[in-house]
C-alpha positions as CSV (number, residue, x, y, z in Angstrom):
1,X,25.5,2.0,-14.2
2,X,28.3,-0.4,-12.5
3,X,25.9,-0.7,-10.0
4,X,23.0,-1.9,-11.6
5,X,25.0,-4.2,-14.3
6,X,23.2,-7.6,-13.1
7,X,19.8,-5.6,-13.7
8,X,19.1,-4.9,-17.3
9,X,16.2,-2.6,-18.6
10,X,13.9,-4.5,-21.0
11,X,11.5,-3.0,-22.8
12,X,8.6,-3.4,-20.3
13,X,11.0,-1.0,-17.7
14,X,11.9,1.0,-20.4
15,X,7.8,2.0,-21.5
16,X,7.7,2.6,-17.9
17,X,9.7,5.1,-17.4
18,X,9.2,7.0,-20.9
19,X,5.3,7.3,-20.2
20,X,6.0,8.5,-16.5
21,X,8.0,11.4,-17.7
22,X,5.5,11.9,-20.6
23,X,2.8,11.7,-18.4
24,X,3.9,13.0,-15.4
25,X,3.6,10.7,-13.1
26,X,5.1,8.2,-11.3
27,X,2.3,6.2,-9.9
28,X,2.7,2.4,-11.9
29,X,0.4,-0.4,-11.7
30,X,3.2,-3.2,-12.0
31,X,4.2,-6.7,-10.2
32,X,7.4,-6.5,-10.9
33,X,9.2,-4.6,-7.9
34,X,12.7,-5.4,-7.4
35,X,13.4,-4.1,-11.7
36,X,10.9,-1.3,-11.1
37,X,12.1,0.1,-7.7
38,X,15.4,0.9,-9.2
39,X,14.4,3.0,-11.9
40,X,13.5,6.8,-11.3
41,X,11.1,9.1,-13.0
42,X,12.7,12.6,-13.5
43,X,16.1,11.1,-12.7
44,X,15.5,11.1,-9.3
45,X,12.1,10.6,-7.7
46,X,11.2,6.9,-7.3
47,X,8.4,5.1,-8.9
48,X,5.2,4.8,-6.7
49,X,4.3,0.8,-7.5
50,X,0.7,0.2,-6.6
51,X,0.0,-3.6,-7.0
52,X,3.4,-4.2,-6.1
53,X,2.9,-2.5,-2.8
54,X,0.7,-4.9,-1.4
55,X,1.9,-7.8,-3.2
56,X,5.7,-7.4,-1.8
57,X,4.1,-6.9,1.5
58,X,2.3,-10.0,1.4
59,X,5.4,-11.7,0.3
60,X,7.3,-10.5,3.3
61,X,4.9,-11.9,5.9
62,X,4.3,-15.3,4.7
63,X,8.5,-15.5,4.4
64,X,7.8,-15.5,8.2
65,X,5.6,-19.1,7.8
């Protein structure tokens, strides 16, 4: 938890992960990668962010402009 101090869960994240373990699944729909990407489903298996897949990859090749 040290680690991730600067990072608080709100309670966007926190509906997140509870209907991913309800559910079963970790495939989101979400923009918000860098909060998402450090929370787990089943305590260990990452989150599979969908929009944010393409939007951070996007991001990272116009940094290059």
């Amino acid at each position: 938890m040290q680690k991730y101090r600067d990072l608080p869960m709100d309670l966007a994240d926190a509906s997140l992960v509870i209907l991913a373990e309800e559910l079963g699944s970790g495939q989101i729909l979400s923009v918000d990668y860098r909060d998402v990407n450090t929370y787990r489903w089943k305590n260990t298996e990452p989150f599979q962010i969908k929009l944010a897949e393409i939007s951070y990859q996007e991001w990272l090749k116009n940094q290059g402009e």
